[in-house]
C-alpha positions as CSV (number, residue, x, y, z in Angstrom):
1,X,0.0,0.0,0.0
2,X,3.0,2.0,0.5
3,X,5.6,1.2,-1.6
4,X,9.2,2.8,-1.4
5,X,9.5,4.7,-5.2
6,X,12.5,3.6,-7.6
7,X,14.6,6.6,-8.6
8,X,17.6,7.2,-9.9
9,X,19.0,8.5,-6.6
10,X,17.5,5.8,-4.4
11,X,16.9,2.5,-7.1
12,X,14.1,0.7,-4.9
13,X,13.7,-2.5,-6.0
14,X,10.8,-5.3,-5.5
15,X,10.5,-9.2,-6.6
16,X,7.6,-10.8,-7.8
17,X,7.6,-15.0,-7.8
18,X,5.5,-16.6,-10.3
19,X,4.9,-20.2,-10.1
20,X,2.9,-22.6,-12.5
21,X,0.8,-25.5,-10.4
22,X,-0.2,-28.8,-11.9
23,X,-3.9,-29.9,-10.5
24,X,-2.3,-31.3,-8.2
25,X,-0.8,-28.1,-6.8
26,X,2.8,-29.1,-7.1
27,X,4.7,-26.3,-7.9
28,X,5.9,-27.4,-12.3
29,X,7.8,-24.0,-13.1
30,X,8.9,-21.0,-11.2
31,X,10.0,-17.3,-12.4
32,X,11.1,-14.5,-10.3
33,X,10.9,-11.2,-12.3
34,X,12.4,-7.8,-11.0
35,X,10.6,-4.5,-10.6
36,X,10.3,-1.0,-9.4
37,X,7.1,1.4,-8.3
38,X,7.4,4.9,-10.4
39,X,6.2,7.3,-12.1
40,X,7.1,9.3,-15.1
41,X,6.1,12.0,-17.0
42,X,7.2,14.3,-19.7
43,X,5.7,18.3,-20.5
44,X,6.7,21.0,-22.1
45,X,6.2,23.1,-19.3
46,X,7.9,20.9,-17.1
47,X,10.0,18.5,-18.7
48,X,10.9,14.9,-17.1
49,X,9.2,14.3,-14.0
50,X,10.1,11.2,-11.7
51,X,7.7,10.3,-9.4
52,X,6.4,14.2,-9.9
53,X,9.8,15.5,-9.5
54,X,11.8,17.5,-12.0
55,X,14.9,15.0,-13.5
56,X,17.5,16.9,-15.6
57,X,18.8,14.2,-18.0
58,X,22.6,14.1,-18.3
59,X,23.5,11.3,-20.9
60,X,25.3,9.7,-22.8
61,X,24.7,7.5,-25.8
62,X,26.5,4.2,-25.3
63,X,26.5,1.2,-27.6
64,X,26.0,-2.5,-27.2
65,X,29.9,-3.4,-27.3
66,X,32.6,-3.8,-24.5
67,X,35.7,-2.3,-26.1
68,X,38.0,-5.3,-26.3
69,X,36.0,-7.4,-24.7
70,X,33.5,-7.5,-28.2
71,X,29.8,-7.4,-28.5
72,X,29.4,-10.2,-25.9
73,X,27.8,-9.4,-22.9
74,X,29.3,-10.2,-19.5
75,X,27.2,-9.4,-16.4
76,X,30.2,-7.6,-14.3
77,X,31.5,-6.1,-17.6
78,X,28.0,-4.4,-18.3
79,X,27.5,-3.6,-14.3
80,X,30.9,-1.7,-14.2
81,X,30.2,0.9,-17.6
82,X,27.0,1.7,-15.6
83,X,28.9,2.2,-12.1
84,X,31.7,4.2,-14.4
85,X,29.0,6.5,-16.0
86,X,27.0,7.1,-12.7
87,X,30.4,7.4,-10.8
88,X,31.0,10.1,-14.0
89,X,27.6,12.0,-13.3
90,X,25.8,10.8,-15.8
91,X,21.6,10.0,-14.9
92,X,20.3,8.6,-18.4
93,X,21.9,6.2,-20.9
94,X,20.4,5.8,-24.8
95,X,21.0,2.5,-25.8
96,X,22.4,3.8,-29.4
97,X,21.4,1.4,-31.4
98,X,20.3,-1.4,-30.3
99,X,18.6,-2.9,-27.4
100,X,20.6,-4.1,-24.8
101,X,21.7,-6.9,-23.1
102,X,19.9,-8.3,-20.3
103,X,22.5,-7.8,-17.9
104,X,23.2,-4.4,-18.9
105,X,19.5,-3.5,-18.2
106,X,19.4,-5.1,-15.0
107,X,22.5,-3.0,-13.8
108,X,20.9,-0.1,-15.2
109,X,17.6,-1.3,-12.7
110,X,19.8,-1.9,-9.4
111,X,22.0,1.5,-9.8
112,X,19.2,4.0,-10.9
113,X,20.4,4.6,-14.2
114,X,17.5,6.3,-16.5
115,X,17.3,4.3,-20.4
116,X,16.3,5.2,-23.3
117,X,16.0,1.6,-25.2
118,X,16.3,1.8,-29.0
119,X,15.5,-0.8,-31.6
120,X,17.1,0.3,-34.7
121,X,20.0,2.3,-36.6
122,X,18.2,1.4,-39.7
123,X,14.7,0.6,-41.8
124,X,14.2,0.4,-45.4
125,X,16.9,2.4,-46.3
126,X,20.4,1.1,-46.1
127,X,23.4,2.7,-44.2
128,X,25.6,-0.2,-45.2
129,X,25.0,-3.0,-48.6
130,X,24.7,-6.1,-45.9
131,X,22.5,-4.2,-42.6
132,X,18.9,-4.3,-41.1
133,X,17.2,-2.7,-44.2
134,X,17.4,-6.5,-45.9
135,X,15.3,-8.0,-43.2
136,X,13.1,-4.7,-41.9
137,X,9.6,-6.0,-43.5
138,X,9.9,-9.4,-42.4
139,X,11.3,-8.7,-38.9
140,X,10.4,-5.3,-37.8
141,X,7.3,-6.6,-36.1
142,X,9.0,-9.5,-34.1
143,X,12.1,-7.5,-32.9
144,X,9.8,-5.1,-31.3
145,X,7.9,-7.3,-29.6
146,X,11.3,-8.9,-28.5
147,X,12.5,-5.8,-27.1
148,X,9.4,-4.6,-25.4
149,X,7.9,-7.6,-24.1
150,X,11.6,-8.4,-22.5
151,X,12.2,-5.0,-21.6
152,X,9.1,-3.2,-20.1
153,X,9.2,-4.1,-16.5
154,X,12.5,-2.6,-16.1
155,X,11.8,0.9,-14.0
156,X,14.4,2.5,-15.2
157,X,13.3,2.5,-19.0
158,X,11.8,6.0,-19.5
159,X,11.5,6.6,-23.8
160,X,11.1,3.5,-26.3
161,X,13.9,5.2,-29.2
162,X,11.6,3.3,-32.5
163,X,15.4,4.3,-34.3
164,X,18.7,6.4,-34.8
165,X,19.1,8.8,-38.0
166,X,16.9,6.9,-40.0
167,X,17.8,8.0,-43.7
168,X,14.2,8.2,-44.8
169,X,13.5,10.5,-42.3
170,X,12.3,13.5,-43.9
171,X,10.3,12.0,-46.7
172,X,6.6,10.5,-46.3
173,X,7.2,7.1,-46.6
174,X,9.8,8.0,-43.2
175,X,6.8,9.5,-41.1
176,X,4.4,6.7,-42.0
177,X,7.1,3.8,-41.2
178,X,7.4,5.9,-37.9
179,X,3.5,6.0,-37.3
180,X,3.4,1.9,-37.6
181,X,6.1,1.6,-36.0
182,X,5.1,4.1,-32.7
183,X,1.9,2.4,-32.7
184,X,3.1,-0.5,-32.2
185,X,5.3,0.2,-29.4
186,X,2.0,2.3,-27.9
187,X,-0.1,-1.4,-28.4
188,X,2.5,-3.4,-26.4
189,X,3.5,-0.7,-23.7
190,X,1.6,2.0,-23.3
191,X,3.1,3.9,-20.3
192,X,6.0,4.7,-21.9
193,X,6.2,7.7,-24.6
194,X,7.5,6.8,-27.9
195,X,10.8,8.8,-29.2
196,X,13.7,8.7,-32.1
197,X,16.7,10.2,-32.3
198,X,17.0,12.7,-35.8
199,X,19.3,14.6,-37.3
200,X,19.2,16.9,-39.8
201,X,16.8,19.4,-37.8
202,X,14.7,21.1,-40.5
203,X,11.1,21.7,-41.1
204,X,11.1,18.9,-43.3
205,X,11.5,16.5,-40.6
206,X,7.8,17.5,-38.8
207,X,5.9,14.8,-40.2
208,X,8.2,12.6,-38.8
209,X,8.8,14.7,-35.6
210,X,4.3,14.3,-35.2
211,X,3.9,10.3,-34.8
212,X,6.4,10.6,-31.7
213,X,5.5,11.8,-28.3
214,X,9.0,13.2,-27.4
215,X,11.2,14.2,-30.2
216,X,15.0,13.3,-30.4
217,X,17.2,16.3,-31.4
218,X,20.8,14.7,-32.8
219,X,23.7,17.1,-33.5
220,X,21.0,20.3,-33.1
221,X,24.2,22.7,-33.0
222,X,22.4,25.0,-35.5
223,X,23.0,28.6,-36.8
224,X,25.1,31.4,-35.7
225,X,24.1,30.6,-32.2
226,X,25.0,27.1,-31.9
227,X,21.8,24.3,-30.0
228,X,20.2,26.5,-27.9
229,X,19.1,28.5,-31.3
230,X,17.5,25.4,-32.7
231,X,15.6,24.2,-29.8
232,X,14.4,27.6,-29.3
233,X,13.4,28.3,-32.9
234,X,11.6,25.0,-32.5
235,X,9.9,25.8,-29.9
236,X,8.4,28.9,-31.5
237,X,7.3,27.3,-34.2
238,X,5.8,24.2,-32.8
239,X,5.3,24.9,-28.9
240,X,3.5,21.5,-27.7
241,X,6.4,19.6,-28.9
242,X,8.5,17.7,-26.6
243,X,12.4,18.2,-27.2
244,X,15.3,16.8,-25.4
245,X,19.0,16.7,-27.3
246,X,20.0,12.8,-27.8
């Protein structure tokens, strides 16, 4: 009735045991799943709120790999870049470009680190002859539901990222494979706002910018004035939109 709230300062954690009975009532099968109590929020007015309390995000974009170590994922290797990166000052993490790894998401959980979990550097539209854009039609629907449905009781996942600099991004056929693809998400999680990270910050990328619920500003060093002119040209011209730099 009175639960202790996860936070990134003070990571509360609870455990939930699941067990499957036979008629019989002996006990077949037993999970024990991880959680946290929270609540978040995101305004314009107000930015990021944890459990109704202004959050400054300070983060970093970090990818799947551990140096020399490769793209395998070892528990303590995963546990210590979240305990350097927290040691560091750093609050929030996107997971640029790919979900993570179990682990990494569970260290994430126990040291109060905020995520940003993001399914792809790629969709139709190729960044490289042999990447994701050959198997996007056939597997964009699975992969989500692999990443959401494994991910989404994880407290400290605020944003689902639906992708990183997608090339189609400011053409139609990029805002409608954003809309499928947000809707989605929405269908399988829907306490969670839906964001991307973009570049190339021009008008042309609204479309794209309207099927999210927060919008991902990449490289938004703009102008004579450098970011703070393009987030507050933005927000001038489109005030109810939700901007953060990732």
């Amino acid at each position: 009735p009175s639960p202790m709230l996860w936070s990134s300062d003070a990571p509360h954690l609870y455990s939930l045991i699941l067990e499957l009975h036979d008629a019989e009532g002996k006990v077949m099968d037993s999970v024990r799943e991880t959680f946290g109590i929270r609540t978040i929020r995101f305004s314009v007015e107000e930015g990021f709120l944890l459990n109704g309390q202004p959050v400054l995000l300070k983060g970093a974009c970090v990818h799947h790999d551990n140096g020399p170590l490769g793209a395998s994922a070892f528990p303590r290797a995963e546990q210590l870049r979240v305990e350097l990166l927290k040691a560091s000052g750093f609050n929030a993490i996107r997971c640029a470009h790919n979900p993570p790894s179990k682990a990494f998401m569970e260290a994430c959980d126990s040291l109060g680190m905020l995520v940003i979990n993001e399914a792809f550097d790629m969709w139709r539209r190729p960044k490289n002859p042999q990447d994701y854009h050959l198997y996007f039609d056939e597997h964009w629907k699975n992969d989500i539901e692999a990443m959401v449905l494994r991910d989404r009781n994880h407290p400290s996942i605020i944003m689902w990222s639906t992708g990183n600099e997608i090339p189609e991004r400011g053409e139609s056929e990029g805002a409608e494979t954003s809309e499928m693809l947000a809707e989605y998400v929405r269908s399988l999680d829907p306490t969670r706002p839906v964001t991307a990270a973009v570049n190339g910050l021009n008008p042309d990328k609204d479309p794209y910018f309207a099927t999210l619920d927060v919008s991902g500003y990449n490289y938004s060093f703009g102008g004579d004035h450098g970011m703070r002119s393009v987030f507050k040209t933005d927000h001038e011209r489109v005030p109810d939109r939700i901007m953060y730099c990732a």
